[in-house]
N, C-alpha and C positions, 0 to 999 in steps of 0.2 A: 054958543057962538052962532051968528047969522049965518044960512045959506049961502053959499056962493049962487046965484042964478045964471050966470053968463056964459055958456059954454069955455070960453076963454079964460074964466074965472075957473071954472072946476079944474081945466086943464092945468092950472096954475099950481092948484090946490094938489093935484096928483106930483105934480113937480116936488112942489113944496114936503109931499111925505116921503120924498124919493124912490119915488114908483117909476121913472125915468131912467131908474142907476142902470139897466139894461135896455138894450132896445126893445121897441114897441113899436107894429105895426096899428095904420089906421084901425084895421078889424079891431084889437087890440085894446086901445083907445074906448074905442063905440061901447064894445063890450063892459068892460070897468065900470065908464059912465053909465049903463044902463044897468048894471048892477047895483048900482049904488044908489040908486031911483032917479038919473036925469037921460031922460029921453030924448036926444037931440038927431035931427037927422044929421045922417054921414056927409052929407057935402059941408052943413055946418062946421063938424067937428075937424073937418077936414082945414077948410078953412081957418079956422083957430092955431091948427096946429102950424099952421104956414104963417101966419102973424106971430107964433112964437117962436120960429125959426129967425125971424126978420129983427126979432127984439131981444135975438142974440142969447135969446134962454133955452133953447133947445137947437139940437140939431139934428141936419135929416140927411142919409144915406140911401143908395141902392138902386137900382132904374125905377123912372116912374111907373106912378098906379102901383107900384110895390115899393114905396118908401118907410124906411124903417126911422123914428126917432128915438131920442135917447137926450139928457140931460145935457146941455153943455158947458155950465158952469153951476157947482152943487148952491143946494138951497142955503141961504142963513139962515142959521136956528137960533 
């Protein structure tokens, strides 16, 4: 299968294996993805996660600069 390259794309991809079923702070997020070999800065990833908040695929909880997300509606398999 191709790479995801897109920060938003990987974020997708963690959606997708439902690595979301529980909350996930940003740290969180960075972490995973740089585990996984994509090195993205945190304003980046941050950013993505806020476009996938807005496209209704995740949601986000908690005061800011400590927002926790979590899936909002499960992935098709």
């Amino acid at each position: 299968t191709p790479r995801a390259d897109t920060c938003k794309a990987i974020i997708q991809k963690l959606w997708q294996e439902g690595w979301f079923a529980t909350n996930k702070g940003l740290n969180d997020v960075h972490n995973e993805m740089a585990r996984r070999g994509y090195h993205y800065d945190r304003t980046a990833v941050a950013h993505a996660l806020i476009d996938l908040v807005k496209d209704n695929i995740l949601t986000r909880d908690g005061p800011p600069r400590r927002y926790r997300y979590a899936q909002k509606k499960p992935p098709k398999t």
